[in-house]
Structures are given as C-alpha cells and as structure tokens.
DSSP file (Angstrom, degrees, kcal/mol; ACC not computed):
  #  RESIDUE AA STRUCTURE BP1 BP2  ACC     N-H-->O    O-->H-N    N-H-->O    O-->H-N    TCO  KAPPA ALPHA  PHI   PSI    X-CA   Y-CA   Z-CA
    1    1 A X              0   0    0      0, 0.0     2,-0.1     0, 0.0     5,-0.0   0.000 360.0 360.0 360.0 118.7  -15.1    0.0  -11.3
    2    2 A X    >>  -     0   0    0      1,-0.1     4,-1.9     4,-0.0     3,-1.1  -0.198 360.0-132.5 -13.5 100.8  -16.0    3.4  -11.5
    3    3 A X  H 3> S+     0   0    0      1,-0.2     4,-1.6     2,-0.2    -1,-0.1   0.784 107.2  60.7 -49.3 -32.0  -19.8    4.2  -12.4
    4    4 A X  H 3> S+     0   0    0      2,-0.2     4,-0.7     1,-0.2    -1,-0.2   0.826 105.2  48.6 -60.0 -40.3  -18.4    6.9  -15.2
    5    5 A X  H <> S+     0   0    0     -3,-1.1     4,-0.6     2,-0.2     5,-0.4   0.794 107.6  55.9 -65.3 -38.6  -16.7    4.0  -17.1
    6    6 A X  H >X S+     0   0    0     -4,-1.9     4,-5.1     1,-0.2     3,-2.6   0.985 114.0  38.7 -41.6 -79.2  -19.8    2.0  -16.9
    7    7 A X  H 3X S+     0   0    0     -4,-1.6     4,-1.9     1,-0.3    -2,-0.2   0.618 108.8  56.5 -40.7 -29.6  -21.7    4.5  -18.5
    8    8 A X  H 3< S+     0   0    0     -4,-0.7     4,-0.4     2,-0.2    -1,-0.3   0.444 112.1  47.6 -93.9   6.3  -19.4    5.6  -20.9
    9    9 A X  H <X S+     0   0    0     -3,-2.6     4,-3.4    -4,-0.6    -2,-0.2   0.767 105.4  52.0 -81.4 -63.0  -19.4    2.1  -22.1
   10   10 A X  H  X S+     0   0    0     -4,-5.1     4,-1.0    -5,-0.4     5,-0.3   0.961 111.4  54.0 -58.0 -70.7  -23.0    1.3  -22.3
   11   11 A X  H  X S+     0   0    0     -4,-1.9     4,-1.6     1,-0.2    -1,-0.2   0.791 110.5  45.7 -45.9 -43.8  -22.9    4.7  -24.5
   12   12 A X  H >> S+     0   0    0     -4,-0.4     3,-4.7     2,-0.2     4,-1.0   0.976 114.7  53.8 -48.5 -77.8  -20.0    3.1  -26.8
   13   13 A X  H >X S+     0   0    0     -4,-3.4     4,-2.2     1,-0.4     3,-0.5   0.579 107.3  41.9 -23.3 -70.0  -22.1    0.2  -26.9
   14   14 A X  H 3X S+     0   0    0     -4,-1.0     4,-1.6     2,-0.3    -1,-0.4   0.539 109.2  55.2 -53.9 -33.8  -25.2    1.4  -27.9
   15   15 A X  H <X S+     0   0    0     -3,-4.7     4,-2.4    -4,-1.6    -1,-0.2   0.872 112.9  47.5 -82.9 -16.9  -23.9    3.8  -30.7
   16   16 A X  H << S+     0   0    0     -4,-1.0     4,-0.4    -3,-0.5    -2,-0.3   0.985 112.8  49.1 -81.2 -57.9  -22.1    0.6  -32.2
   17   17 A X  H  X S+     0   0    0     -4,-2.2     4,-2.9     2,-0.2     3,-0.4   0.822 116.2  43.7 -14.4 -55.6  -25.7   -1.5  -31.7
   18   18 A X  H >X S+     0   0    0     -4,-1.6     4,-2.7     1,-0.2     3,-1.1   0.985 114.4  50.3 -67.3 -60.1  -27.5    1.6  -33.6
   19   19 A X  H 3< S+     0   0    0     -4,-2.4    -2,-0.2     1,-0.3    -1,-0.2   0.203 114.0  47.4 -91.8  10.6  -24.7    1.8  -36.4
   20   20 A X  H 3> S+     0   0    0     -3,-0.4     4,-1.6    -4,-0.4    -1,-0.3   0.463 106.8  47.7 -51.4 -57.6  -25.1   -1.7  -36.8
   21   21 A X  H <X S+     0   0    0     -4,-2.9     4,-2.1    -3,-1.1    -2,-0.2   0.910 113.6  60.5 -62.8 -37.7  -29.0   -2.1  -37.0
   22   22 A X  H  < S+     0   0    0     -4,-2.7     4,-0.5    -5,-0.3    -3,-0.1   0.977 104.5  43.0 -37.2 -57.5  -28.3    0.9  -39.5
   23   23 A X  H >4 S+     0   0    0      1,-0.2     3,-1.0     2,-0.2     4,-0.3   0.832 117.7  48.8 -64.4 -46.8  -26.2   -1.3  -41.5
   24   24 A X  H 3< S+     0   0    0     -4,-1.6     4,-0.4     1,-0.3     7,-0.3   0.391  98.7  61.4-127.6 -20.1  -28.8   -4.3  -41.3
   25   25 A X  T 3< S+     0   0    0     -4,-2.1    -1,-0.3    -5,-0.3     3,-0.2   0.781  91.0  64.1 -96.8   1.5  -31.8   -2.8  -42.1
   26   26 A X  S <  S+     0   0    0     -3,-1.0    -2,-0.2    -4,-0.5    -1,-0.2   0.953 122.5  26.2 -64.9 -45.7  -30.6   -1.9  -45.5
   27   27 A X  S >  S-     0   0    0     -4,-0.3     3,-2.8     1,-0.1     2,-2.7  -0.285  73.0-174.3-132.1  38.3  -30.5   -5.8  -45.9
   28   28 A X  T 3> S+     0   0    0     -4,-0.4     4,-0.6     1,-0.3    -1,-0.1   0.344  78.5  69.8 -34.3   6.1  -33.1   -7.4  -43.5
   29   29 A X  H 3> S+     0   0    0     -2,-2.7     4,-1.3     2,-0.1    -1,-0.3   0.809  93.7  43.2 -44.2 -67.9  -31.7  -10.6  -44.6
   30   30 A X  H X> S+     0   0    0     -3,-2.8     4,-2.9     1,-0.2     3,-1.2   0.856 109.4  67.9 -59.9 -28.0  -28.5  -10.6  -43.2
   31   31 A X  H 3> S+     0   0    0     -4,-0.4     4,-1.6    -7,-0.3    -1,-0.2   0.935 104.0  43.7 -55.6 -52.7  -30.5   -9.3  -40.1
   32   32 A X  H 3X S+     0   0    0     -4,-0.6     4,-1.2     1,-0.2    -1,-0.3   0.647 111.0  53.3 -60.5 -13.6  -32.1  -12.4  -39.9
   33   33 A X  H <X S+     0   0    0     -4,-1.3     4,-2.3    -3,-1.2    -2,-0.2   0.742 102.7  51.9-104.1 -34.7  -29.3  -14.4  -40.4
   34   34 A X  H  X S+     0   0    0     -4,-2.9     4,-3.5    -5,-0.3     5,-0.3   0.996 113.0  51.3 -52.4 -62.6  -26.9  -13.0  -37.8
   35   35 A X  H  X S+     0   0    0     -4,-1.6     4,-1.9     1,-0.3     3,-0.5   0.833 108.1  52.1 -51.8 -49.9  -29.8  -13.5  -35.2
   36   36 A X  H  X S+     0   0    0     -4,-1.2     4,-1.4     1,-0.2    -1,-0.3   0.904 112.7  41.6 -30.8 -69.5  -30.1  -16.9  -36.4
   37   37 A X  H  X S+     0   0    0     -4,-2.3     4,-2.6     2,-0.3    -1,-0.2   0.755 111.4  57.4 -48.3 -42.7  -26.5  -17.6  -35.9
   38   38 A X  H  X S+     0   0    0     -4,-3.5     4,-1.9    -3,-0.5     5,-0.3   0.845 107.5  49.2 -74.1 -42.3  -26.4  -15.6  -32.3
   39   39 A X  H >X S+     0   0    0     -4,-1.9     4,-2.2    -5,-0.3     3,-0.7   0.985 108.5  56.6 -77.8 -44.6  -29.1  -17.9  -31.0
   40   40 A X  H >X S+     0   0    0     -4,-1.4     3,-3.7     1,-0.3     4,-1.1   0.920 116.0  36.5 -22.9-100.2  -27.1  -21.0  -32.2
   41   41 A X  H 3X S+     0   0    0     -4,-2.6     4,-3.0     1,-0.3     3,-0.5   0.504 110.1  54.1 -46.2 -30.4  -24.6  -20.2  -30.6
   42   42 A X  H <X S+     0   0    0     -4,-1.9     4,-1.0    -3,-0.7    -1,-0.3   0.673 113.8  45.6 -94.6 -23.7  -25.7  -18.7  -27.5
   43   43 A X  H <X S+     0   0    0     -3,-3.7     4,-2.6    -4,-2.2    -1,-0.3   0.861 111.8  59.5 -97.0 -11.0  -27.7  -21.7  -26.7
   44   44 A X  H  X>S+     0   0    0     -4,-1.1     4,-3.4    -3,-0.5     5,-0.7   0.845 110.5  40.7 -52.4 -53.0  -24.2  -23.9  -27.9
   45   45 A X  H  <5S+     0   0    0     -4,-3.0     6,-1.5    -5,-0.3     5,-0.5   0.877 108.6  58.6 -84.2 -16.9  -22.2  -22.3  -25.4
   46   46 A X  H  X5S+     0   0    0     -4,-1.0     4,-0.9    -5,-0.2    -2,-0.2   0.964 114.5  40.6 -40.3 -74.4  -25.0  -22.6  -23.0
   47   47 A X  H  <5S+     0   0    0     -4,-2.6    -2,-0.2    -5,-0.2    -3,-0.1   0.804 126.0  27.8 -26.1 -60.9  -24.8  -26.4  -23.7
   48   48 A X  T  <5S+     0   0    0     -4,-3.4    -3,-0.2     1,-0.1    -1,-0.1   0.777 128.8  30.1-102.3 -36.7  -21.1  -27.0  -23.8
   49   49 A X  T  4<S-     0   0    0     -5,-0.7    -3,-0.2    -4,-0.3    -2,-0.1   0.581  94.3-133.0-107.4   2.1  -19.4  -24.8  -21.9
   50   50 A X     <  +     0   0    0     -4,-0.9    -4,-0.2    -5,-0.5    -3,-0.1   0.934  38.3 165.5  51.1  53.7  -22.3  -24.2  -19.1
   51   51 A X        -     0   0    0     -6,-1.5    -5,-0.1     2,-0.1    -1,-0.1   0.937  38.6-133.7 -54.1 -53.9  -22.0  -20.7  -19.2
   52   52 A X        +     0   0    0      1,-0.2     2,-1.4     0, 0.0    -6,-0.1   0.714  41.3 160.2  96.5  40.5  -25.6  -20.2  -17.1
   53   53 A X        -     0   0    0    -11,-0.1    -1,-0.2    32,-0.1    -2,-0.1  -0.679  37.3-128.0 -89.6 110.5  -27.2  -17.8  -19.0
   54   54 A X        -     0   0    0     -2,-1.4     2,-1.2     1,-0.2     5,-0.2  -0.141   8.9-146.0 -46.0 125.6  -30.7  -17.6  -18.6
   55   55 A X        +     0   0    0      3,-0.1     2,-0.2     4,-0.0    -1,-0.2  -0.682  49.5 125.7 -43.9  68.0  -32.8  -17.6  -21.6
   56   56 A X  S  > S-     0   0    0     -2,-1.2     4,-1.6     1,-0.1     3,-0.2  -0.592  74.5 -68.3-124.8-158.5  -35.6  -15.4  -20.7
   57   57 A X  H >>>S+     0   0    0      1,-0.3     4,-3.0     2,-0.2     3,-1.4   0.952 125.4  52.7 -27.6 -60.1  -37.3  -12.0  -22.7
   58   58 A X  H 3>5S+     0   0    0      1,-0.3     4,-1.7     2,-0.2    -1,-0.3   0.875 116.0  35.0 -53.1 -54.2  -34.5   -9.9  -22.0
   59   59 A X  H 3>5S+     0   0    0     -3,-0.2     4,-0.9    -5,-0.2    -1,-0.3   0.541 106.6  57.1-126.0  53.6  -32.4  -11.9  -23.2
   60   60 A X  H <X5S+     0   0    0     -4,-1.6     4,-2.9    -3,-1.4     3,-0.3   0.884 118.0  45.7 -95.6 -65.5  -33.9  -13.7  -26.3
   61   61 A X  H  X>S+     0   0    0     -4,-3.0     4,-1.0     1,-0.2     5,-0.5   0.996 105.8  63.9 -61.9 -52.8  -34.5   -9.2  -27.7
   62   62 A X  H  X<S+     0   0    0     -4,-1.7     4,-1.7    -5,-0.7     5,-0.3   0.884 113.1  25.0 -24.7 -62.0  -31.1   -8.8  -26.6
   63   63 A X  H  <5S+     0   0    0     -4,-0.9    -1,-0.2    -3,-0.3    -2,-0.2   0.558 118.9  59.8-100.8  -7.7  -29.6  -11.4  -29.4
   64   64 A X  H  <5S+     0   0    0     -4,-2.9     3,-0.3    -5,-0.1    -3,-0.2   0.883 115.1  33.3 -74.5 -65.8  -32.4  -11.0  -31.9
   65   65 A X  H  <5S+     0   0    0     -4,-1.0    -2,-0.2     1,-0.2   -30,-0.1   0.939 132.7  28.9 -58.6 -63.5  -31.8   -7.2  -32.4
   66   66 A X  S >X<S-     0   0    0     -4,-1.7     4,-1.1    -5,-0.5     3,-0.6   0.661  88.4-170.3 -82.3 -10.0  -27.5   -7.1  -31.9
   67   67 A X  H 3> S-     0   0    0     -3,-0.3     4,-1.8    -5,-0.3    -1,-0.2  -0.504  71.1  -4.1  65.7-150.5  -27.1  -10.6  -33.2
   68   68 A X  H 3> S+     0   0    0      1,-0.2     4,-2.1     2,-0.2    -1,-0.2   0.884 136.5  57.6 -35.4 -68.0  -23.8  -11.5  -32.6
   69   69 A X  H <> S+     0   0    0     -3,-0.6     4,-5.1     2,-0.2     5,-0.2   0.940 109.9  51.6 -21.7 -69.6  -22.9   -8.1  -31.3
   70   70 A X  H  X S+     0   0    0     -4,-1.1     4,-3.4     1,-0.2    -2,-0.2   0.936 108.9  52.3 -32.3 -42.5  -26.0   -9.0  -28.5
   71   71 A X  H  X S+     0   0    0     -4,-1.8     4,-3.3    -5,-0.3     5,-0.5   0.992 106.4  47.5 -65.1 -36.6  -24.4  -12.1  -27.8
   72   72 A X  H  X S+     0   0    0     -4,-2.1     4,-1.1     1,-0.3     5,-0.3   0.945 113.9  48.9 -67.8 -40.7  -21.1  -10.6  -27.1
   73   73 A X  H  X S+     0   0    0     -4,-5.1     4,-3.6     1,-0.2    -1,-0.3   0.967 111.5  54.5 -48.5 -46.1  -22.9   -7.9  -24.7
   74   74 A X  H  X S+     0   0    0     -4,-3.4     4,-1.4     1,-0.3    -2,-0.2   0.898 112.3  38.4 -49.9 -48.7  -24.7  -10.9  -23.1
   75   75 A X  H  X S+     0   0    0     -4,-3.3     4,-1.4     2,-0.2    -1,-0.3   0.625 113.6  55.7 -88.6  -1.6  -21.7  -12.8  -22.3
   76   76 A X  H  X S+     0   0    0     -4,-1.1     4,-2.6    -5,-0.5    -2,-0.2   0.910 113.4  44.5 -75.7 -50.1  -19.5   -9.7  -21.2
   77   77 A X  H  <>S+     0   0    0     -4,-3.6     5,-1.2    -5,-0.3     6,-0.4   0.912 112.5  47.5 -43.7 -55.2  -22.0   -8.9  -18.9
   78   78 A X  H ><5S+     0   0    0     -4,-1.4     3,-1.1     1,-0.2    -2,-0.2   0.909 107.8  61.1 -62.6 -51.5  -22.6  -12.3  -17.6
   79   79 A X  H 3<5S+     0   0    0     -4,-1.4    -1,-0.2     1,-0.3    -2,-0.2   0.641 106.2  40.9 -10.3 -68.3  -19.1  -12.6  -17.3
   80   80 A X  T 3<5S-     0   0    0     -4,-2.6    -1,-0.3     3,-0.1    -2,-0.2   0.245 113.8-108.7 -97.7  10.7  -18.5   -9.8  -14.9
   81   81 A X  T < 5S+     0   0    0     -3,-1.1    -3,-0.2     3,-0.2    -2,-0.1   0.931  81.5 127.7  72.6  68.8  -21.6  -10.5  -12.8
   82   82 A X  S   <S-     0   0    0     -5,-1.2     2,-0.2     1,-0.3    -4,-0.2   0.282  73.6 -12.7-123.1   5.8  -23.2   -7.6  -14.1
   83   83 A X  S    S+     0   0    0     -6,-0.4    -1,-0.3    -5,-0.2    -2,-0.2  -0.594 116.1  40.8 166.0 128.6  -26.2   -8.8  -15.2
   84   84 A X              0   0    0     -2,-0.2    -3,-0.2    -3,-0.1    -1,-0.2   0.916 360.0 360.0  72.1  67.9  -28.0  -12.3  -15.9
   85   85 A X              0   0    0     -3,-0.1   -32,-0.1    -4,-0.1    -7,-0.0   0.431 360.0 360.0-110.3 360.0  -26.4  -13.5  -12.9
C-alpha cells in the first residue's frame, strides 16, 4: 500500500473524528455515552472473539474521544497489522 493512501486516509479520518467531537460537544452526554458503549464493546470483542488488542493509554484515549468511530479505527488498524500489533 502506497504511503499517499495512508495519509490521505488518516486525513479522512481525522476530519470525520473532528466533525464528530463537533457534533458531541454540543451534547456532552451523548459523548459520554458512545464512549461508554465503545469500551463495552471493545473489551466484548476482546473477550469473545480474541481479537488481541491491547488495552493500554493509547488505546483507552483512542475510544474515549471517537467512541465508536475510535473503536472502528482501532480494529481497522489492528486488523491490517498497522498498529496495536
């Protein structure tokens, strides 16, 4: 894979991440509640399907800020051996 697609991914990523916290900080509820949900799961699929993602800093702020969105990065990532191998 091409280093230009990386990057122009992680840029995608990230403006959908900002225009998301946008959306969530009107209603710092729901902010909390996604994250709630994202660690549920993330430590559910941990459990059951023995993904092997670590649980350390990185990526504990990962699914507290993106929530769900976090998770999805986390496991994409993980997924293709790009990170939180």
């Amino acid at each position: 894979m091409s280093k230009t697609y990386i990057e122009v991914g992680t840029l995608i990523v990230a403006l959908v991440v900002l225009w998301l916290l946008l959306v969530f900080i009107q209603n710092p509820v729901a902010l909390i509640v996604n994250s709630i949900i994202a660690f549920a799961i993330l430590f559910l699929l941990n459990a059951i399907f023995g993904l092997g993602i670590p649980i350390n800093i990185i990526t504990i702020l990962i699914v507290a800020i993106g929530g769900i969105v976090g998770l999805l990065l986390v496991i994409i990532l993980r997924l293709m051996r790009i990170a939180f191998v």
